[in-house]
C-alpha positions in Angstrom: 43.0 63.2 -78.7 44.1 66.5 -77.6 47.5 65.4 -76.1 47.9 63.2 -79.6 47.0 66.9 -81.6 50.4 68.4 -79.4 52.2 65.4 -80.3 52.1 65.8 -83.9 52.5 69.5 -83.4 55.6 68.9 -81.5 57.2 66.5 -83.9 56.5 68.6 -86.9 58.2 71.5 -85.0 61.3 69.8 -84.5 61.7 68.2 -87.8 60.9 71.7 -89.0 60.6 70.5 -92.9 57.1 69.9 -93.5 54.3 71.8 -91.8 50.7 70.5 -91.2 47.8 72.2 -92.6 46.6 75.2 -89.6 49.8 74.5 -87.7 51.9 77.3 -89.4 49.4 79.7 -89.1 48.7 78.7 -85.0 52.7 79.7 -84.8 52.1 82.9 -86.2 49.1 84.0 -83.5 51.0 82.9 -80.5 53.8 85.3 -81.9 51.2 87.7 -82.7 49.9 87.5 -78.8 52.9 87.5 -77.2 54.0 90.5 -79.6 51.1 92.2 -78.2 51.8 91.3 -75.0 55.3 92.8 -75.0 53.9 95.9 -76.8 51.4 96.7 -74.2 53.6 96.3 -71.0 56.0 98.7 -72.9 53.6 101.0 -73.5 52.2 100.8 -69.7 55.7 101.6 -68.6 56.4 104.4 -70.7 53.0 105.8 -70.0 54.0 105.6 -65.8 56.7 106.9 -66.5 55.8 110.2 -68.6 52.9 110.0 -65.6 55.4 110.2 -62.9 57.4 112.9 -64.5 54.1 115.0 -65.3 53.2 114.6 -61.8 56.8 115.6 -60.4 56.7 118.6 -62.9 53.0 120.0 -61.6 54.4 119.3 -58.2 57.1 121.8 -58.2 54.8 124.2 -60.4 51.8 124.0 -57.4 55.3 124.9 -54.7 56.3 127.7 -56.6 52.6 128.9 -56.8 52.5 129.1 -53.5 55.8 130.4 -52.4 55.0 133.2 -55.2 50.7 133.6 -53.7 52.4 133.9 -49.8 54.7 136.7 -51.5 51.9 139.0 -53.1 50.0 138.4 -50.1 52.7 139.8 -47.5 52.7 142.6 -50.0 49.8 144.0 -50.2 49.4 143.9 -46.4 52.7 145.8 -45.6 52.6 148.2 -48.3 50.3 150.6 -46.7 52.3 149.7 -43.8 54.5 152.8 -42.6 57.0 151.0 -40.9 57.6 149.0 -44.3 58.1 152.2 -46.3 60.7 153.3 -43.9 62.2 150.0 -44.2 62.2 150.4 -48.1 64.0 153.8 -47.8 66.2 152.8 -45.5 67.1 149.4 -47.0 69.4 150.9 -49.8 72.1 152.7 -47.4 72.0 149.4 -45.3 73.2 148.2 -48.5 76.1 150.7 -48.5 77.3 150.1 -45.3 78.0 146.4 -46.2 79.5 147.7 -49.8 82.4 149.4 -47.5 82.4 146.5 -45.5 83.0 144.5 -48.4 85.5 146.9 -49.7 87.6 146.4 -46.5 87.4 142.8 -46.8 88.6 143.0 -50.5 91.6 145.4 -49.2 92.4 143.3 -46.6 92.2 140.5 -49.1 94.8 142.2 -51.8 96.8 142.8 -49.0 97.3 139.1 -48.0 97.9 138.4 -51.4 100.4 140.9 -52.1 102.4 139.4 -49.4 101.9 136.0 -50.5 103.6 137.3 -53.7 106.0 139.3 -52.4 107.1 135.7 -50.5 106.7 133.6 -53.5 109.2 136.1 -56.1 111.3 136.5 -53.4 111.5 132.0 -52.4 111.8 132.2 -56.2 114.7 134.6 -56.4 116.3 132.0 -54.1 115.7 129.1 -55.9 117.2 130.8 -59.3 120.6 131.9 -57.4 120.6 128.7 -56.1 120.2 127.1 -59.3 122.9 129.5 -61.1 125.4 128.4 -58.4 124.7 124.7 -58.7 125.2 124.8 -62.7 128.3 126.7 -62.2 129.6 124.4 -59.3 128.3 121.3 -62.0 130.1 123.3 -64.6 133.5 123.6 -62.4 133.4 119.9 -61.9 133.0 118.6 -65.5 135.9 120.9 -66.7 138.3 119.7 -63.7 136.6 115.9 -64.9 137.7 116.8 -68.1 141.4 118.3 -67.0 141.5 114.8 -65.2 140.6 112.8 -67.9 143.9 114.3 -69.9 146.3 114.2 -67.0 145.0 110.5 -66.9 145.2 109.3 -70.8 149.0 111.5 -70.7 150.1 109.3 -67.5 148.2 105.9 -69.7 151.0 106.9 -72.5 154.2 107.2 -70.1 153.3 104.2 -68.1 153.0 102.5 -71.6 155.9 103.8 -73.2 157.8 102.8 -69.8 156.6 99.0 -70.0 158.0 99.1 -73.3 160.9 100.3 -72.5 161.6 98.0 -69.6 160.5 95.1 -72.2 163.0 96.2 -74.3 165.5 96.2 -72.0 164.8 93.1 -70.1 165.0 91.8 -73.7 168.7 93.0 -74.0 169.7 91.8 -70.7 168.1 88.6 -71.7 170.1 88.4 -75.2 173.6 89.3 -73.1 172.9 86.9 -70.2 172.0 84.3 -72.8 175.8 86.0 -75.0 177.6 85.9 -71.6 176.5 82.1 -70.6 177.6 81.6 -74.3 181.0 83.1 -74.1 181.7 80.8 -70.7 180.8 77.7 -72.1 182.7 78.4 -75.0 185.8 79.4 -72.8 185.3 76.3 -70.7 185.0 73.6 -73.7 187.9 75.9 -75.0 189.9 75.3 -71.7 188.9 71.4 -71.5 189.4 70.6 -74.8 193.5 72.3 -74.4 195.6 69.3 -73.2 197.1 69.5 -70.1 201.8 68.9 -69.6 
């Protein structure tokens, strides 16, 4: 009976068109209880969690109590102490010894870095003149490129000039070769053609 109840259940869920009467409303409490469900193991880790903090938080607070209780106490037994109060008036021209100390180490400190600069404008003196000489060296070399360039194109225009010319001219010696080979056959039919006594 019971596994023919799940049956019918089953089928109406997948056809999904028609619901029975009560089934419907059994959907909605499993969603309600496993909405619940989800709800309360949220809330249990936010509470552990806001618990942990709270605990970390009183932790550090109960240190610093004590650090702060140990303090007072050492107080109040070395302030009727008389070594203590010589230690208190002392204490401030320990604190001037170390302040010329300090001074000296801060002297000593300018003084390094003084000389640091004093290498650094100097390496970057070098590096300018350097870099002056090299633009006017880069300088030199384009305008002698450039002088180059025009003694070239000039030389371009006589070698040109010359090839025509020698065209030319092997032209003419071709048309007088070609006159003079002319003129000889025309002297030789001339002579062949005069009868002989």
């Amino acid at each position: 009976m019971m596994y023919r109840e799940s049956l019918n259940k089953l089928m109406t869920m997948l056809h999904g068109v028609f619901f029975k009467a009560g089934v419907l409303a059994h959907l909605e409490d499993v969603r309600d209880a496993k909405l619940s469900q989800i709800l309360s193991g949220f809330q249990a880790q936010i509470r552990w969690y806001l618990g942990l903090t709270d605990r970390k938080r009183k932790m550090e607070q109960r240190a610093g109590l004590l650090i702060v209780q140990r303090n007072v106490r050492s107080w109040c037994t070395l302030r009727t102490w008389e070594w203590f109060k010589l230690f208190g008036k002392v204490k401030p021209m320990l604190k001037a010894g170390k302040e010329a100390e300090e001074m000296e180490k801060m002297n000593e400190k300018m003084k390094d870095v003084q000389d640091s600069l004093a290498r650094e404008e100097k390496l970057r003196k070098e590096l300018e003149d350097s870099s002056t000489k090299l633009l006017e060296e880069k300088n030199q070399l384009f305008t002698s490129l450039e002088s180059t360039k025009g003694q070239l194109s000039e030389a371009e225009e006589r070698l040109a000039k010359l090839q025509s010319q020698k065209n030319d001219a092997d032209r003419q010696l071709a048309v007088r070769r070609i006159n003079y080979v002319n003129s000889k056959m025309e002297t030789e039919l001339l002579g062949a053609q005069r009868p002989s006594f």
